[in-house]
NUMIDO-144962 format. One line per 4 residues: number of its first residue (from 0); for each residue x negated, y negated, z of C-alpha. Coordinates in nm, 3 decimals, padded with zeros to 5 digits. Last residue first. Layout:
BEGIN
NUM> X,Y,Z ~ ...;
REM end
This chain:
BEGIN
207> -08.686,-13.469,04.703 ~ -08.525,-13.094,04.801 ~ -08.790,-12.899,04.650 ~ -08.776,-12.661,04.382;
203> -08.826,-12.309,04.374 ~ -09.077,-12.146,04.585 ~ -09.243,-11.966,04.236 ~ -09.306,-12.312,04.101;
199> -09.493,-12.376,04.376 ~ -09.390,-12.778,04.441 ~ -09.684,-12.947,04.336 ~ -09.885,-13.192,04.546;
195> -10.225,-12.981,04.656 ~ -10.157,-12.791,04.256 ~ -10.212,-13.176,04.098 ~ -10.587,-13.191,04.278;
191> -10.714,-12.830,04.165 ~ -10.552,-12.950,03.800 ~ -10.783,-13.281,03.796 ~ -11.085,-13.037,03.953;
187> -10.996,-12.825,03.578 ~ -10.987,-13.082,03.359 ~ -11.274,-13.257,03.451 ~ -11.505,-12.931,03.445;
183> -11.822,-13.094,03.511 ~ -12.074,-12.987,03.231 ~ -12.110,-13.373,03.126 ~ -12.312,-13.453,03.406;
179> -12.438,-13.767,03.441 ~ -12.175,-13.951,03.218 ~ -11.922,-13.655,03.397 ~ -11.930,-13.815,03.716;
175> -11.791,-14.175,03.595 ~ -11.540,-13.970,03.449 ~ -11.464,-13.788,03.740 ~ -11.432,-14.093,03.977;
171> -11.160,-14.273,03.721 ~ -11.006,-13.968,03.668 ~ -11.012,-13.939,04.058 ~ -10.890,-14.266,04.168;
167> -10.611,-14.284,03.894 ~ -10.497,-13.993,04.072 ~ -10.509,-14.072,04.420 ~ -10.358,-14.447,04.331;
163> -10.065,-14.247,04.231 ~ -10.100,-14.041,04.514 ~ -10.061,-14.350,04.773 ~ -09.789,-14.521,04.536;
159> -09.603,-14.152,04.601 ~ -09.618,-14.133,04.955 ~ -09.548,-13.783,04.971 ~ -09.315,-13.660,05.228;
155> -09.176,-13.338,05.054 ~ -09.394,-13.102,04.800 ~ -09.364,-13.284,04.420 ~ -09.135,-13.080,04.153;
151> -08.810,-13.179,04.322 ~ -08.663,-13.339,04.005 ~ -08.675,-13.667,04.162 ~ -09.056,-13.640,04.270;
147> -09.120,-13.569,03.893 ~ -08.942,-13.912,03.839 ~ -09.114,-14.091,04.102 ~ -09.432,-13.928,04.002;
143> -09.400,-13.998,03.606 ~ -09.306,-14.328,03.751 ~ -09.636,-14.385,03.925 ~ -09.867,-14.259,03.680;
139> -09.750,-14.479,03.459 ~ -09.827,-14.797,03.706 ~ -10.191,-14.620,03.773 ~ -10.245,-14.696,03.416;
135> -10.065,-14.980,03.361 ~ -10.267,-15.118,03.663 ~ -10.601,-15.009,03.514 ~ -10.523,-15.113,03.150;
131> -10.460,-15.529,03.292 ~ -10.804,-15.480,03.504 ~ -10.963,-15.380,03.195 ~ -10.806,-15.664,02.974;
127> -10.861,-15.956,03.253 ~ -11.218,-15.855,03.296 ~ -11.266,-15.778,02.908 ~ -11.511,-16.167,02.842;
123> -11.693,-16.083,03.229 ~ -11.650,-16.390,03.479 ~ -11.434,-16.258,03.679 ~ -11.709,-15.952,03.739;
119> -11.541,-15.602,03.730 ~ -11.632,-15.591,03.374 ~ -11.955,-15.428,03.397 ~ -11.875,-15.166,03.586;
115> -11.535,-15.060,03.415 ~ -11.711,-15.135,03.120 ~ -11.940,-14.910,03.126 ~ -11.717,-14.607,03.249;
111> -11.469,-14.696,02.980 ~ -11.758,-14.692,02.704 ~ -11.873,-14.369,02.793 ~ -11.531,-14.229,02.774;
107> -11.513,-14.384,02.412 ~ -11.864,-14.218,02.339 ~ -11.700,-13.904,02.410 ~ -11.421,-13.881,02.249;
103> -11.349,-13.496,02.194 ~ -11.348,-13.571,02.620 ~ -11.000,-13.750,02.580 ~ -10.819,-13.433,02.480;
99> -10.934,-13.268,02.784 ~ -10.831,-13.541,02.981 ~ -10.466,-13.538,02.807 ~ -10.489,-13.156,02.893;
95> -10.536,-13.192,03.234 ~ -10.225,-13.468,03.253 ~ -10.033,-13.221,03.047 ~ -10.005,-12.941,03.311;
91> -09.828,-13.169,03.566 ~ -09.627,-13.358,03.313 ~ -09.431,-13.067,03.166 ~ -09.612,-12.887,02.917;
87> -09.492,-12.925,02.573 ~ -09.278,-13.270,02.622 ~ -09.587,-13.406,02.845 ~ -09.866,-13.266,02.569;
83> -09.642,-13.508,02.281 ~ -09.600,-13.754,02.508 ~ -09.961,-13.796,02.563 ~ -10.064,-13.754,02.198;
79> -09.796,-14.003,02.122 ~ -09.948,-14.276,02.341 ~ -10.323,-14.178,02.258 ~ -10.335,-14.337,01.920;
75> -10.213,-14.666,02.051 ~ -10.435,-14.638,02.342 ~ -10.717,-14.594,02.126 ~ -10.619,-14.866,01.901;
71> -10.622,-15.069,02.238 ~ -10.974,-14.992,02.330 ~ -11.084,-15.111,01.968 ~ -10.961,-15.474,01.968;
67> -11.116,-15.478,02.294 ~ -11.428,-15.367,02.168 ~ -11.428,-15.573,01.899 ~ -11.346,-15.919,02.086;
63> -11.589,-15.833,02.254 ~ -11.847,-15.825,02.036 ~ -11.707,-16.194,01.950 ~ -11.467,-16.360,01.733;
59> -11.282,-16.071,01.652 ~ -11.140,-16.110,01.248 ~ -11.385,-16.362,01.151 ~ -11.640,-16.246,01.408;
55> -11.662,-15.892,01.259 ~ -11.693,-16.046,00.881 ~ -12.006,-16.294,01.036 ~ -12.182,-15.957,01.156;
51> -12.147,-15.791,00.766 ~ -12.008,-15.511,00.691 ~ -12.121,-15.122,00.658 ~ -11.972,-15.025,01.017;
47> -12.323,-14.898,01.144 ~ -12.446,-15.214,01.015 ~ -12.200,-15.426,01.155 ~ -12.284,-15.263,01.458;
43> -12.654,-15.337,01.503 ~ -12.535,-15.717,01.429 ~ -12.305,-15.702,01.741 ~ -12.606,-15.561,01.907;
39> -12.624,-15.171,02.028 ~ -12.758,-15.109,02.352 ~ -12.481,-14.882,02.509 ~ -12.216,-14.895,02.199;
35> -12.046,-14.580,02.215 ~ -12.222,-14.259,01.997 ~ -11.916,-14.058,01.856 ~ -11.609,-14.232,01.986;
31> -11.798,-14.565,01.929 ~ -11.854,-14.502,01.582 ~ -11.528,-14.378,01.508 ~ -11.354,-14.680,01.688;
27> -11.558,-14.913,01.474 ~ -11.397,-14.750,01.142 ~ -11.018,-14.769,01.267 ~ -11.103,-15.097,01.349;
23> -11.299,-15.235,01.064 ~ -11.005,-15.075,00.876 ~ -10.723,-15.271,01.081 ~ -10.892,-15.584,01.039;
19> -10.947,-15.500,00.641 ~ -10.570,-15.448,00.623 ~ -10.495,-15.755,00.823 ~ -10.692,-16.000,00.600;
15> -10.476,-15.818,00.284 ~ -10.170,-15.833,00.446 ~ -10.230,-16.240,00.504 ~ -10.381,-16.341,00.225;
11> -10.057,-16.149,00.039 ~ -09.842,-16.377,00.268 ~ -10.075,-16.685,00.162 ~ -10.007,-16.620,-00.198;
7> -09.665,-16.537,-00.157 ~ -09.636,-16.903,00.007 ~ -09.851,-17.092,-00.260 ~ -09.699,-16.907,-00.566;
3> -09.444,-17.223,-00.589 ~ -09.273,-17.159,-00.934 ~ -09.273,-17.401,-01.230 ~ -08.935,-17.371,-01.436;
REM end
């Protein structure tokens, strides 16, 4: 009996394609954590990640294509960091520590604030994909406030799509800050902001 290999064949193509993606990934994301990627070609990359330029367009297509590729392993990573700070802390004392976290990556926070800039034109390859992250993020910041807000832990009257915006204003603002100044205590002007909204935990609950 003759067996068909073709299909296992192209399933182990497969795994094996998507192991190196993930690895050129995992390995790009260290470089730009540690250094970022201001004047660095795609070419100038592949070296730094050991490959050559034609494997990163394979599995990107583009510079771009990397970067984005990258931004969302980050987010991947970061999603059970966060939760892991909220359970510990309580959301108001884990959104300073999630920023704290973030700056042992600085060449990632570099990147953000670069892009941010640069892809605000339409016309820019990540436009879609930055604006996309910027609504989720101010969108998650939102329903942590609702749901704080339920549990009385936000001061009455708060327009809560207002401090939401607030928020994702001022990590935004502070990060851009911090590329000129990386002495700026993120963390602690973030907490500063949080205590003008916060119910005093020694006044007890409010009524929401």
């Amino acid at each position: 009996m003759i067996l068909d290999n073709s299909a296992h064949d192209a399933r182990a193509t497969y795994a094996n394609g998507e192991k190196r993606r993930q690895e050129l990934i995992r390995n790009a994301f260290s470089v730009f954590a540690s250094r970022g990627i201001q004047g660095l070609s795609l070419r100038q990359i592949a070296r730094e990640l050991g490959v050559s330029h034609s494997l990163i367009l394979h599995h990107f297509g583009s510079k771009d294509g990397l970067i984005e590729a990258v931004l969302t392993e980050r987010m991947r990573l970061q999603q059970p960091i966060r939760e892991e700070f909220i359970d510990r802390y309580g959301w108001f004392d884990a959104v300073p520590h999630i920023l704290e976290y973030n700056l042992t990556f600085p060449g990632i926070l570099k990147l953000d604030t670069r892009l941010r800039a640069e892809a605000a034109s339409p016309e820019h390859p990540l436009h879609t994909y930055m604006a996309d992250m910027q609504r989720q993020f101010t969108q998650t910041i939102s329903d942590e406030l609702t749901r704080e807000n339920a549990a009385g832990r936000l001061k009455p009257g708060l327009d809560l799509n207002a401090v939401a915006n607030h928020i994702a204003a001022l990590v935004w603002g502070l990060q851009d800050a911090w590329v000129y100044d990386s002495t700026l205590d993120m963390p602690g002007i973030l907490r500063a902001y949080l205590s003008l909204i916060a119910v005093d935990p020694a006044d007890g609950a409010a009524t929401p």
